[in-house]
C-alpha positions in Angstrom: -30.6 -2.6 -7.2 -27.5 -4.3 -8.5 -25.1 -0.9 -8.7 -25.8 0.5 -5.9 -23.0 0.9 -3.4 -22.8 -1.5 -0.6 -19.3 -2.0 0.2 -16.5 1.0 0.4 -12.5 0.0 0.1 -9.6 2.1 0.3 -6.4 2.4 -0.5 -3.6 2.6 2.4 -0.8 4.5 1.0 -1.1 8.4 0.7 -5.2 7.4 1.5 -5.2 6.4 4.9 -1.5 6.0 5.8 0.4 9.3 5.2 3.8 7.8 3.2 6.9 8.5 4.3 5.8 10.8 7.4 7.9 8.8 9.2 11.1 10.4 7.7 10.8 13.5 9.8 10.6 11.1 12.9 13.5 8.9 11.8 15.6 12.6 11.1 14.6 13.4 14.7 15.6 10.6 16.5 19.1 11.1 14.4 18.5 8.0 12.2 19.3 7.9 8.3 16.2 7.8 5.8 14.8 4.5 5.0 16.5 4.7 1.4 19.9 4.4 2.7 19.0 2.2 5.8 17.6 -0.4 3.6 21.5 -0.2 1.6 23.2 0.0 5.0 21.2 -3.3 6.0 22.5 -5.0 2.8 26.1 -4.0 3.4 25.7 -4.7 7.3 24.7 -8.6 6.7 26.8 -9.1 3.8 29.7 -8.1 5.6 29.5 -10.6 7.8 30.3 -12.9 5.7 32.8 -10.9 3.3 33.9 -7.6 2.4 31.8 -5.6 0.3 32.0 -2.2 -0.9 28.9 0.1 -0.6 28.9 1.6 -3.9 28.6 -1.5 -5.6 25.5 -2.1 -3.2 23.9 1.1 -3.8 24.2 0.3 -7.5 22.5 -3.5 -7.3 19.7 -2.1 -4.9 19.0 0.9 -8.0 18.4 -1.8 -10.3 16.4 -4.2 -8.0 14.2 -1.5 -7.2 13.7 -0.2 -11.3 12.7 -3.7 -11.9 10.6 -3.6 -9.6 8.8 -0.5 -10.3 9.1 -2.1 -13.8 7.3 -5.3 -12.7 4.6 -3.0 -10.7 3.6 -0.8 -13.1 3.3 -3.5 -16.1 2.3 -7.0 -14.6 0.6 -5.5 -11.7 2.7 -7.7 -9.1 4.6 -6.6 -6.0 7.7 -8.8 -5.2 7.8 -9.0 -1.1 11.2 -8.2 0.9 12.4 -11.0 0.8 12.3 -11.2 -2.9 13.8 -7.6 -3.4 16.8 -8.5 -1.4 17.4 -12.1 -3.1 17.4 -9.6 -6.4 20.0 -7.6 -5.1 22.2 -10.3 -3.7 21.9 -11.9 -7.4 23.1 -8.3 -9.0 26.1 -8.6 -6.1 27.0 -12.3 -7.2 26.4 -13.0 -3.5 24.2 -15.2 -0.8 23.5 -15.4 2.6 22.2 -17.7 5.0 18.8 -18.1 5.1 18.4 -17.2 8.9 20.4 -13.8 7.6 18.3 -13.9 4.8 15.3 -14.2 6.8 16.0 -11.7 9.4 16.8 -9.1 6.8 13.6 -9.1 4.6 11.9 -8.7 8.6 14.2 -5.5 9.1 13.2 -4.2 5.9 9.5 -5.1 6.3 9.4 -3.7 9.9 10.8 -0.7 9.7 7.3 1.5 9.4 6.5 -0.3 12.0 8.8 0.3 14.3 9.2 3.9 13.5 5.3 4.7 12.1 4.1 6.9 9.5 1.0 9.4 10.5 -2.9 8.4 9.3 -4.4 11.3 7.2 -6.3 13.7 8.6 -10.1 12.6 9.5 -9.8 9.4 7.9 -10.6 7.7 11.2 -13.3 9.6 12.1 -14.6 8.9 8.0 -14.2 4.7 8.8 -16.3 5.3 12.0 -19.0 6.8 10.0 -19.3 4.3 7.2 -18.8 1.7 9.5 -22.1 -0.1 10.3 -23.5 1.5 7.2 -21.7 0.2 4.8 -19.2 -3.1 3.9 -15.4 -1.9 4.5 -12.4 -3.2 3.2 -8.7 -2.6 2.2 -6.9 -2.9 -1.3 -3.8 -2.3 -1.0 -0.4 -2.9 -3.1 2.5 -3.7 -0.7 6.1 -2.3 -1.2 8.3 -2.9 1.9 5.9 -3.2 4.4 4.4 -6.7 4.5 0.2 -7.3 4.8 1.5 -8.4 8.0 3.3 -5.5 8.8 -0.1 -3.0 7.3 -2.7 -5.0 9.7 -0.2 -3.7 12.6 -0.1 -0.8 11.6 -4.1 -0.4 11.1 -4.5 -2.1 14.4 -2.2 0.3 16.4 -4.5 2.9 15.2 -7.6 1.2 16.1 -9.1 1.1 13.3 -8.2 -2.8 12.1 -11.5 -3.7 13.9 -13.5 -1.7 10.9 -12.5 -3.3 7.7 -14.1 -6.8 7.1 -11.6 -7.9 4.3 -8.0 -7.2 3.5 -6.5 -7.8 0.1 -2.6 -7.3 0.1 -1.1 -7.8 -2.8 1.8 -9.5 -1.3 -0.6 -11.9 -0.1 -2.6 -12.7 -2.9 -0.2 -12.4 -5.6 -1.4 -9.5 -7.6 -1.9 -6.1 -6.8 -4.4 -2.9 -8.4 -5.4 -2.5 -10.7 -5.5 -6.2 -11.9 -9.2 -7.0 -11.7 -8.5 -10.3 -8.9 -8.0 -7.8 -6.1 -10.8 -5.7 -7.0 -12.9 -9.0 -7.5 -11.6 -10.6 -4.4 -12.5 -8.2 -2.6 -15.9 -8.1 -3.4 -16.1 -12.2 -2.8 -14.4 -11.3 0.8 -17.2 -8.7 1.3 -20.0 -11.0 -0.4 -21.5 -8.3 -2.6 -21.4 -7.9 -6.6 -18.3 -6.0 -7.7 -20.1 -3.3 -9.0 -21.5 -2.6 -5.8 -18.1 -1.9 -4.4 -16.5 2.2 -4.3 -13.1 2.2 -3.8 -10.9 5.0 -2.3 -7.8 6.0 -3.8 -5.0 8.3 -5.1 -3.7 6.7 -8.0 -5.7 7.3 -11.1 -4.4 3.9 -13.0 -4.9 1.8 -10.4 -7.8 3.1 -8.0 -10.4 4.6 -9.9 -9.3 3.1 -13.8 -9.0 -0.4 -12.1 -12.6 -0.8 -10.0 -14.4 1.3 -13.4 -13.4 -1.1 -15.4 -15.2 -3.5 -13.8 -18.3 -1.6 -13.0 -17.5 -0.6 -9.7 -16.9 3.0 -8.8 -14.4 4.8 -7.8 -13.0 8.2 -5.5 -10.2 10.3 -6.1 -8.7 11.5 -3.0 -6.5 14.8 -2.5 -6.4 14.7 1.3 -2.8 13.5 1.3 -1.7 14.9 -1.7 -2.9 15.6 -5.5 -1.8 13.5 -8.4 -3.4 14.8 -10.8 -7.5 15.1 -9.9 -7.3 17.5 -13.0 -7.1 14.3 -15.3 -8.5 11.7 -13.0 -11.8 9.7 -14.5 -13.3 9.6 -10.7 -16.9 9.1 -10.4 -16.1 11.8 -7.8 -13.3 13.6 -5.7 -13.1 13.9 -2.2 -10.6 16.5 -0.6 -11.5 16.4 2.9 -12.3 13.4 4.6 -15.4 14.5 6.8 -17.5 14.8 3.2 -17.1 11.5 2.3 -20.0 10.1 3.9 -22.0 12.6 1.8 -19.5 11.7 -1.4 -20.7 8.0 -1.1 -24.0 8.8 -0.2 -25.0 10.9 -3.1 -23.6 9.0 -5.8 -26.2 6.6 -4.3 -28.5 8.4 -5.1 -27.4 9.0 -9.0 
């Protein structure tokens, strides 16, 4: 049966990996918020080199980062690190060395890394259910942290060792809901796309983006709710230990 599910992907932001549940830990151990680390970086490296005056690096980092939300939301691509900075340093009329260069787009990429976010509650224990029964993969758009960066992350929770493809979008060059990663994914997993169900809590780009390619998709709430009130989900799942049963049933429709 050609639609029926096979494969399950998911999401890693606010589906597996709790964002920005780091920031309490950063707080704690007296450090300043990613936001204005990532500016403080900037100033840090460029003032190696030459005076610069923060507010005119705050104001270059706001408009690299509403272009690329820009670029995000409408071409479906995610610029890495590296890119973001070279953006800002173009606003600021500046450059750096590329060994500077290099080691700041790794400070910005590592930074969840070194200081990590939480997982969402019962997500493991949901992998280690499907796992055996069902293909697993990952889908997931990249904003600071690297695919690089996300496998560590997975892996220092133990769960890397699940998933049996990875589709990053700083990786492949596009990210969700572009029909590539959806597609890829499903070449990585050798099924059919529309025997894939993907896991996710952004409307536009996890359920819209699999359903229009005939695949399925689940709107999760565990983290936080984005709107399931307006979501086209083939189904909802707001606690973790029923989606085994989720997936399962719609199986069965």
């Amino acid at each position: 049966m050609k639609n029926k599910i096979s494969a399950v992907t998911f999401d890693l932001w606010d589906t597996v990996i709790i964002d920005d549940s780091d920031e309490p830990k950063r707080i704690a151990k007296g450090l300043s918020s990613k936001y204005l680390t990532r500016r403080e970086l900037v100033c840090r490296f460029l003032e190696k080199h030459k005076p610069i005056a923060r507010e005119i690096v705050d104001v270059a980092y706001a408009a690299a980062d509403a272009a690329f939300r820009k670029v995000w939301y409408d071409q479906s691509v995610t610029w890495t690190a590296k890119e973001r900075i070279e953006i800002v340093l173009k606003g600021l009329d500046r450059t750096l060395p590329a060994e500077d260069l290099d080691e700041l787009a790794r400070c910005h990429e590592e930074m969840e890394f070194e200081i990590q976010p939480d997982i969402a509650p019962g997500i493991v224990e949901a992998i280690k259910e499907l796992h055996g029964k069902y293909k697993l993969g990952v889908i997931s758009d990249t904003i600071f942290s690297s695919g690089r960066i996300l496998r560590n992350l997975l892996q220092a929770n133990d769960i890397e060792k699940y998933f049996d493809v990875f589709i990053f979008s700083d990786e492949v060059g596009f990210s969700k809901p572009d029909s590539r990663a959806f597609i890829s994914a499903a070449e990585g997993l050798g099924v059919d796309v529309t025997q894939i169900v993907h896991i996710g809590d952004r409307d536009s780009k996890d359920i819209k983006g699999p359903q229009r390619l005939g695949a399925k998709g689940i709107y999760t709430t565990v983290v936080n709710d984005r709107g399931s009130d307006k979501t086209s989900a083939d189904a909802i799942c707001t606690d973790y230990a029923n989606l085994f049963k989720i997936i399962n049933n719609l199986n069965k429709n």
